[in-house]
Each structure stands twice: as structure tokens, then as C-alpha cells.
VMD Tcl script that draws the C-alpha trace (Angstrom):
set ca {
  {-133.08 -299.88 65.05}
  {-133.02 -299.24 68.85}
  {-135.88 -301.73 71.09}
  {-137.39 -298.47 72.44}
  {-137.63 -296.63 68.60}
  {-139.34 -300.28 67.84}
  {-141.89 -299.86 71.10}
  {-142.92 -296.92 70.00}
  {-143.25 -297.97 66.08}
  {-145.10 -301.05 67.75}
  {-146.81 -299.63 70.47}
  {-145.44 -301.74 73.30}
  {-144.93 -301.34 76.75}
  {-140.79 -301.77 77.34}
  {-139.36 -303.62 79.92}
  {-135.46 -303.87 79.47}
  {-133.04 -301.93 78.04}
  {-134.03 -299.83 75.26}
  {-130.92 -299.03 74.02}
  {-130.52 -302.31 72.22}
  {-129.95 -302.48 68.72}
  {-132.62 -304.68 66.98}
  {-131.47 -305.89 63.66}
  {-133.34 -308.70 62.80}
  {-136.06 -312.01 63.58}
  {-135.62 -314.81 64.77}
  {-137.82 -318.12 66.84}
  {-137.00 -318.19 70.43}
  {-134.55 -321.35 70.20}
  {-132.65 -319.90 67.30}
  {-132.34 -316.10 68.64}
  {-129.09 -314.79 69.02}
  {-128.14 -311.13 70.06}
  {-129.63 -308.67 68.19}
  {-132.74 -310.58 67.35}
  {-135.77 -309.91 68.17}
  {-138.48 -313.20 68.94}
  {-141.87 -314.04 69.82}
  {-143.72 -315.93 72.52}
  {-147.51 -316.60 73.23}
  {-147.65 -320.58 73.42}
  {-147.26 -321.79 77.25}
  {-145.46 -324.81 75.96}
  {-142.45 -322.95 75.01}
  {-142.49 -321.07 78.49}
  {-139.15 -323.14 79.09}
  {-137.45 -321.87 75.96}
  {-138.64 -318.57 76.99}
  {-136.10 -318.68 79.95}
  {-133.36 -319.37 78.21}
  {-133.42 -317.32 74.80}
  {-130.37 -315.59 73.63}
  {-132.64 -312.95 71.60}
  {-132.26 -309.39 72.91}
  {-135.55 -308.99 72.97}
  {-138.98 -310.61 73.06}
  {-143.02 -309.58 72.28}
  {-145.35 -311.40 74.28}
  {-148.62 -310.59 75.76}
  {-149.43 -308.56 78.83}
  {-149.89 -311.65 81.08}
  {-146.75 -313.83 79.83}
  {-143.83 -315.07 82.17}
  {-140.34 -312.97 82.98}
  {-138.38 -314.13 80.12}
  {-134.44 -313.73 80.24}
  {-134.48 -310.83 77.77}
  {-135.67 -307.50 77.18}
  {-139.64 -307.75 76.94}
  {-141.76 -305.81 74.41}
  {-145.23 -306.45 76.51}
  {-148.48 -306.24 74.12}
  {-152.25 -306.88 74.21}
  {-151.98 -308.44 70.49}
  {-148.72 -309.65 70.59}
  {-148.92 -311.88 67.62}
  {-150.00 -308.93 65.32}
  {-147.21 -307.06 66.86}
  {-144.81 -309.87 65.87}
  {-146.00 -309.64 62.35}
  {-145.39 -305.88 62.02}
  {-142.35 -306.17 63.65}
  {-141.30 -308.61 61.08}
  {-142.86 -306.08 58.04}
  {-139.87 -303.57 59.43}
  {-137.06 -305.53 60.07}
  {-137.65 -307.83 57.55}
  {-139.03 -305.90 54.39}
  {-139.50 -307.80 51.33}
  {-137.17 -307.13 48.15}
  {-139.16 -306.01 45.41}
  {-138.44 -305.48 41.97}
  {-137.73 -302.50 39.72}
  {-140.27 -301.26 38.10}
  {-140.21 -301.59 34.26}
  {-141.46 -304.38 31.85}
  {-138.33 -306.97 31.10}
  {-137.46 -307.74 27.28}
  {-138.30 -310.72 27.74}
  {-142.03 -310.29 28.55}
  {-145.18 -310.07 25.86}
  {-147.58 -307.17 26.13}
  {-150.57 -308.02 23.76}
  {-152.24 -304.68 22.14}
  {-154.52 -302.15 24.15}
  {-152.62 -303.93 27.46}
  {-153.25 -301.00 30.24}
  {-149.96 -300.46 32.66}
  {-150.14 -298.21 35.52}
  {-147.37 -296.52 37.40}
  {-144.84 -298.37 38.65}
  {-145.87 -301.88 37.48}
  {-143.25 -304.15 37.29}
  {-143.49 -307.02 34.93}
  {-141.19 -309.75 35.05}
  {-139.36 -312.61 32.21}
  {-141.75 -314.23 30.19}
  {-144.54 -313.16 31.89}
  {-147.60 -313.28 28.67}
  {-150.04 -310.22 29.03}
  {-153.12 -310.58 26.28}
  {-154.63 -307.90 24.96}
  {-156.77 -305.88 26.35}
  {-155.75 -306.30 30.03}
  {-155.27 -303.94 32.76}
  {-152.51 -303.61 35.65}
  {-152.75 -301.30 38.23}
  {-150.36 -298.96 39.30}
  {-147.39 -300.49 41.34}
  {-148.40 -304.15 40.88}
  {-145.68 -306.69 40.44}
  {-145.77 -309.87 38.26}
  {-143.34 -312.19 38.42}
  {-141.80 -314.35 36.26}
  {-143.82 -317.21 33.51}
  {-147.26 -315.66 34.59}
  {-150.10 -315.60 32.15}
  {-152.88 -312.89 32.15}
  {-156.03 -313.43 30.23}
  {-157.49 -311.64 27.79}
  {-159.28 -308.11 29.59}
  {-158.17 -309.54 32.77}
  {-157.88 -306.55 35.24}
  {-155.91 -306.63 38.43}
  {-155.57 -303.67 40.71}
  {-153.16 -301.67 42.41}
  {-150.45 -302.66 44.81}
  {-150.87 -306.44 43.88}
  {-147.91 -308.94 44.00}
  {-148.58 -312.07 41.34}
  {-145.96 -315.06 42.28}
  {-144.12 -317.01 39.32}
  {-146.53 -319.07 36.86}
  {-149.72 -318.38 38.10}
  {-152.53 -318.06 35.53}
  {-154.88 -315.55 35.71}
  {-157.27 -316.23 32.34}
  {-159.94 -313.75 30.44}
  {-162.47 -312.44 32.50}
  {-160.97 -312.46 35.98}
  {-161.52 -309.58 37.80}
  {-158.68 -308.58 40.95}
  {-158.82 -305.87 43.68}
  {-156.00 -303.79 45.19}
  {-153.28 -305.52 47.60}
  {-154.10 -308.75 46.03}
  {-151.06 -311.97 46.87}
  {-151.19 -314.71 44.38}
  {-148.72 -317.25 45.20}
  {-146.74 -318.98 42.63}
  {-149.22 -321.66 40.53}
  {-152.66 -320.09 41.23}
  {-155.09 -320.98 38.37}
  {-157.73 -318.53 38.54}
  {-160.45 -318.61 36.03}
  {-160.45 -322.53 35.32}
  {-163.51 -323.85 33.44}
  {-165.68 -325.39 36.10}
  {-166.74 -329.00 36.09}
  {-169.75 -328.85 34.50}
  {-171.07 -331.83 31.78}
  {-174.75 -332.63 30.56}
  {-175.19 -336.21 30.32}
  {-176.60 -337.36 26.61}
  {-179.18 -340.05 26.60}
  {-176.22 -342.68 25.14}
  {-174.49 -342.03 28.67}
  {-171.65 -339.46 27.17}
  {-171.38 -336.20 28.46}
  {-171.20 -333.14 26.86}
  {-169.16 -330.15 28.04}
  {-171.38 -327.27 29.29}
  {-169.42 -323.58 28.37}
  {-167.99 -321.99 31.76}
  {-168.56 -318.52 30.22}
  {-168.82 -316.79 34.04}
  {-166.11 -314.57 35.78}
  {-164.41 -314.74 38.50}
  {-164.28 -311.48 41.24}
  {-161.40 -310.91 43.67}
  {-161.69 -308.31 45.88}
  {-159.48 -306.24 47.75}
  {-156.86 -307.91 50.89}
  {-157.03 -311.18 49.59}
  {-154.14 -313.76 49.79}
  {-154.62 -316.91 47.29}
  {-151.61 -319.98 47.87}
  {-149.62 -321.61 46.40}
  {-151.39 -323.90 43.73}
  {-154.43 -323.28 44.45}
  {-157.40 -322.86 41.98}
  {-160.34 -321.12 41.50}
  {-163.00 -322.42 38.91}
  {-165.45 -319.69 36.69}
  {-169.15 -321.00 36.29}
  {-171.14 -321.41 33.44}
  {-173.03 -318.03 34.10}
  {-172.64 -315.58 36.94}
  {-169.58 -315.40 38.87}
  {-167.49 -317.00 41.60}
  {-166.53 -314.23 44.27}
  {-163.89 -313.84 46.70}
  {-164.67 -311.07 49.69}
  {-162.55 -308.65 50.53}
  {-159.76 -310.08 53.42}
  {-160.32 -313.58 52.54}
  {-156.87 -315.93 53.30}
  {-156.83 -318.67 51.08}
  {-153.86 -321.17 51.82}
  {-152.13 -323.95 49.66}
  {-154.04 -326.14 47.45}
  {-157.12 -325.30 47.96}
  {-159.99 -325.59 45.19}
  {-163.13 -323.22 45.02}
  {-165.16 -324.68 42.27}
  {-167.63 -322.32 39.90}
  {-170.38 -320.53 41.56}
  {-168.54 -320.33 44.58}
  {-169.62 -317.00 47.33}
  {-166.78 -316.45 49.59}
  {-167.71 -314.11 52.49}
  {-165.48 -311.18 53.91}
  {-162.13 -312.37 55.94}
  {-162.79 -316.42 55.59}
  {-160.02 -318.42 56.52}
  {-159.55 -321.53 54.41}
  {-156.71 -324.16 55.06}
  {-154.77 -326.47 53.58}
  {-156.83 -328.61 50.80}
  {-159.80 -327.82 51.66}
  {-162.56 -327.86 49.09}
  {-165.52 -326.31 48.10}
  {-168.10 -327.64 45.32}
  {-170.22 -325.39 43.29}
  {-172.64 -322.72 44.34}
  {-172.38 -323.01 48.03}
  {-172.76 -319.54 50.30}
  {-169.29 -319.26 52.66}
  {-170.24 -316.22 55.04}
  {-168.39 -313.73 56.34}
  {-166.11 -314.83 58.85}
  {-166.08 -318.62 58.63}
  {-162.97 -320.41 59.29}
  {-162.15 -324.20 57.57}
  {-159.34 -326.38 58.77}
  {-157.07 -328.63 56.72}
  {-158.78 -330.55 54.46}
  {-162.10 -330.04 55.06}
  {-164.70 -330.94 51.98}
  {-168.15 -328.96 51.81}
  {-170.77 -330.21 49.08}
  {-172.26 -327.74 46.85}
  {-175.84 -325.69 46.84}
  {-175.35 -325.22 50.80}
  {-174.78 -322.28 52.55}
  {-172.06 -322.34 55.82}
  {-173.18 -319.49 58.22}
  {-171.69 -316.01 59.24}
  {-168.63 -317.16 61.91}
  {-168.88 -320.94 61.66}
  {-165.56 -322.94 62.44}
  {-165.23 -326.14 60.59}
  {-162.44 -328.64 62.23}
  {-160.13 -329.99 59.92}
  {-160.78 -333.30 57.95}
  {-164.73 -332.54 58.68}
  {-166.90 -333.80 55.26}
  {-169.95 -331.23 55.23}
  {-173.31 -332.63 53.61}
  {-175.11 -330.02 54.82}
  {-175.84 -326.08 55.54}
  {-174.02 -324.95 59.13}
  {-175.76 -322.55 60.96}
  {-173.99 -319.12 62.03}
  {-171.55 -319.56 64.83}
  {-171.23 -323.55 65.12}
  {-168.65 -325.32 65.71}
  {-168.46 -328.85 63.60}
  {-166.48 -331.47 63.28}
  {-165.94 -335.28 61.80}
  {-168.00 -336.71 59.22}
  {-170.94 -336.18 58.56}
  {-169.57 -332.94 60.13}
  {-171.78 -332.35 63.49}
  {-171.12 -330.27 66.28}
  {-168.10 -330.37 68.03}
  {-169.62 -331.32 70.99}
  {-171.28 -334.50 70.01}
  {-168.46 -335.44 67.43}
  {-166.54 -335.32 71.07}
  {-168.93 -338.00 72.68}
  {-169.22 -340.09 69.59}
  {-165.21 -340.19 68.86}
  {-165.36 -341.43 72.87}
  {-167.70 -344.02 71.97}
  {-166.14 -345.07 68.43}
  {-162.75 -346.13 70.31}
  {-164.97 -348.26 72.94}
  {-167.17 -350.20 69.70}
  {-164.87 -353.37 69.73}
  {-165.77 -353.71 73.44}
  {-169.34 -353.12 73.15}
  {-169.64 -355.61 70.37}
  {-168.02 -358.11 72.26}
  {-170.28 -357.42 75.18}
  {-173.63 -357.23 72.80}
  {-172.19 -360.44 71.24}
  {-172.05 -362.44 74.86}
  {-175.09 -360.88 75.75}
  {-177.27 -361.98 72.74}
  {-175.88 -365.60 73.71}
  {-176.97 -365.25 77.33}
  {-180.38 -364.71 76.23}
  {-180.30 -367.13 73.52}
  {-179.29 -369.51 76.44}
  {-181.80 -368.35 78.85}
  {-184.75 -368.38 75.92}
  {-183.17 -372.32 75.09}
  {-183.19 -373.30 79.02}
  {-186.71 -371.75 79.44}
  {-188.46 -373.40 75.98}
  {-187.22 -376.66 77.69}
  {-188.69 -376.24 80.86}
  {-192.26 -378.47 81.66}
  {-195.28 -376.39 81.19}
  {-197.10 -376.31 84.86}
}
mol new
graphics top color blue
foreach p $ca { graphics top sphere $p radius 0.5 }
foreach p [lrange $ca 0 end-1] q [lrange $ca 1 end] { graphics top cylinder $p $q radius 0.2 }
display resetview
């Protein structure tokens, strides 16, 4: 594909030659000619000088680089669709393989393609042009929608519900029994039935290994747009808002209220029966004990706002020093109160 057939696909303003033929993606320091690569970090200004790509996005306001330019006002979501055309996935034919197990009243749509010894039980439902890959399990009356990709062994048990253009990477667990036990009066507990469902709705991306618990009643829901990364756990009861952003290992504990919008770093833990407000950013490794208004931005544990968590983190590297000066000044006074109970009464 010619750069100026890709500025128009892309809708970029061209500076360079559009003549060049564009046949593939590549990161600034590995480009070579005929890639095409992608700059919006200042740090990498340097490696911006001196790419061999042919071509580069970047936004309106970036530096010359020493290629052609494809200039943008969202040049990271121009970068992805660039990627969608010269890099399209492979998918598989459609068809079920030999090797695969279709329980009874199983519902296929058009086009599905279902992979080696993927187990369907009965009663399910696949929508039309859905792929499964290989070892994946699907519940009894589990329904997933159209245009949905499932990754290699994920598990996708009875009463899971899935929307259209739904990405499961490869070991999701959806529909886990939540952890739920009623303590008997000899200290023992006894396992409470997770007899919920589970809702995903449509645009939603779940990573690799991560799971998603059913409660005992009532549902766990994931919003429509929600990106759900590696290894991350949403126990039963769970209300994830539209487009919410969760990294890396975060978890969530049961029945807490994620609002629309609401973005969690790596690792970040939030206790249950809370609710985390519409837009709220929560900083990586931040422990939440409590609700988070809309719009605030927390950090550290207890998670507070980022802000004070600043200050305090300033403070918390000076507390060896201020001991030691609290420790000489307790012994000054000590002194001072010693010298002074010494002294003659007039």
C-alpha cells in the first residue's frame, strides 16, 4: 500500500513522499524501509531522528523526524488502525473440527469456527462468525455473541452470558463459584451455592488468565468497552461500569460498584461493598478500604489522594531523620527538666 492511499485510509495530513510503498510495522529503532512506525513519547525524540522507517505517525505538534511524516491529532489511535491494515490477524476457517464435542440442542451461527477439542455442552449458543479456539470449554446454555474471538483453554461455564466483539484471551475462567462460606458454630464452614450469572457485554477484552467469579444470587456484570488485562480477578457480585480500564493483577472483592470510566493500575486491591466513582484513577499498587468519589485521583495505601500520598511519600523517606531528631530532642528536655528539678527553690 502507497503512504498517501494509507493518509487517506487514516486520515492524516502527509508530509513526504507519498509514493512510498508501506508494507508493514515496525518500533522506531527496529524500522527498516518499508515500515511504517510510531512516535508520541518526547524521550524517544532522539530515535526519532535517526529511524530507517519510511514513514512515521505522530501528532500535529511532534519534531521533523528523518522520514516521511503521517501528522495526526490522535496519533496513537491512528497507529493502531494502521496496524489493523497492515497487520490483519489470521483467522480460521469456518467449520467445526472432528475433533471438537457439540453437546445436543448446541446453537451455531454462520460462520462460527470451532476449533480441536474445544467441549460445547448442550444447550449453548454461538453467534454467527465467532471463533473458538482450541481446548475451550463452554458451559451448559452458555451464550456468546457474534463476532467474538475465544483464545485456547479458556472456560466459559453454565450460565455466562457474552455480547458481540467479545476477546477472551487464552485461560479466562469465567463463571467461577465465588468465595462464599457460612461459618458453623464448631468453626467449619460450609459452602454457600454460587447459583448467579455472569453478564458480558458488548467491546469487551478479558486477558490472559484472568477470572471472573458468579455470586450466590444476582449477577456479576461487565459494561460494554471494558479492557480487562492479565490476571486480574473480579470476584461475585462484581458491577463493572462502561469502558473501565483494569491492569495487571488488580483485584476486586465482592459487590463493589466500578463506574463508568474508572481506570486501575497494576495491582491495585479494592475491598468489597464499596462503590469507586464515575472517572476515578487509581495508581498502581494503591490498597482501597474505602468508596472513591467521582473524578479522584488516589494513590498508596490506605489509597488517598494523589496529592497528599505525594507529601506523605516526601515525608516517609525523611522518618529516620525525624526520629533521630525527636529522639535528641526528648533527651534535651529530659536534661533541661533534670537540671531544673535540681535547682534551689528561691
Amino acid at each position: 500500500m502507497t503512504l498517501s492511499e494509507l493518509a487517506k485510509r487514516l486520515d492524516c495530513r502527509l508530509e513526504g513522499d507519498g509514493a512510498l510503498e508501506i508494507t508493514g510495522v515496525a518500533g522506531l529503532e527496529q524500522a527498516k524501509p518499508g515500515d511504517l512506525t510510531f512516535f508520541s513519547n518526547p524521550k524517544y525524540a532522539a530515535a526519532l531522528g535517526s529511524t530507517r522507517a519510511s514513514a512515521v505517525i505522530a501528532g500535529d505538534d511532534a519534531p521533523p523526524a528523518s522520514c516521511s511524516v503521517l501528522r495526526s491529532s490522535h496519533p496513537y489511535l491512528a497507529f493502531a488502525k494502521a496496524v489493523e491494515i497492515l497487520a490483519p490477524p489470521v483467522r480460521p476457517k469456518p467449520g467445526i473440527h472432528p475433533l471438537a464435542s457439540i453437546g445436543a440442542a448446541v446453537t451455531l451461527g454462520d460462520g462460527v469456527s470451532i476449533g480441536p477439542f474445544v467441549a460445547i455442552a448442550e444447550g449453548a449458543s454461538i453467534g454467527a462468525r465467532t471463533i473458538v479456539y482450541p481446548h475451550v470449554t463452554i458451559g451448559r446454555g452458555a451464550v456468546i455473541g457474534e463476532d467474538c474471538i475465544v483464545h485456547a483453554r479458556a472456560s466459559i461455564r453454565e450460565k455466562v452470558e457474552i455480547g458481540r466483539r467479545v476477546i477472551i484471551q487464552d485461560g479466562v475462567v469465567l463463571g467461577s463459584d465465588g468465595y462464599g462460606f457460612a461459618r458453623r458454630p464448631d468453626g467449619t464452614h460450609h459452602k454457600i451455592p454460587q447459583t448467579g450469572g455472569i453478564v458480558i457485554e458488548d467491546d469487551v477484552e478479558i486477558g490472559a488468565n484472568s477470572t471472573i467469579d458468579r455470586p450466590a444470587v444476582g449477577e456479576t456484570r461487565i459494561a460494554a468497552g471494558a479492557k480487562v488485562d492479565n490476571l486480574v480477578h473480579i470476584a461475585h457480585g462484581v458491577q463493572i461500569g462502561r469502558d473501565v480500564l483494569l491492569a495487571a493483577q488488580v483485584g476486586i472483592a465482592g459487590s463493589t460498584v466500578v463506574e463508568d470510566g474508572v481506570t486501575m493500575g497494576g495491582q491495585v486491591g479494592v475491598v468489597g461493598h464499596i462503590t469507586i466513582g464515575r472517572g476515578a484513577v487509581l495508581a498502581a499498587q494503591s490498597g482501597v478500604t474505602n468508596s472513591v468519589d467521582a473524578g479522584t485521583f488516589v494513590t498508596g495505601y490506605p489509597a488517598i489522594p494523589n496529592r497528599e500520598w505525594l507529601k506523605a511519600s516526601t515525608v516517609f523517606k525523611k522518618l529516620p531523620e525525624l526520629r533521630k531528631t525527636v529522639a535528641d530532642l526528648e533527651r534535651r528536655i529530659e536534661e533541661l527538666e533534670a537540671a531544673l528539678a535540681r535547682r534551689p527553690m528561691p
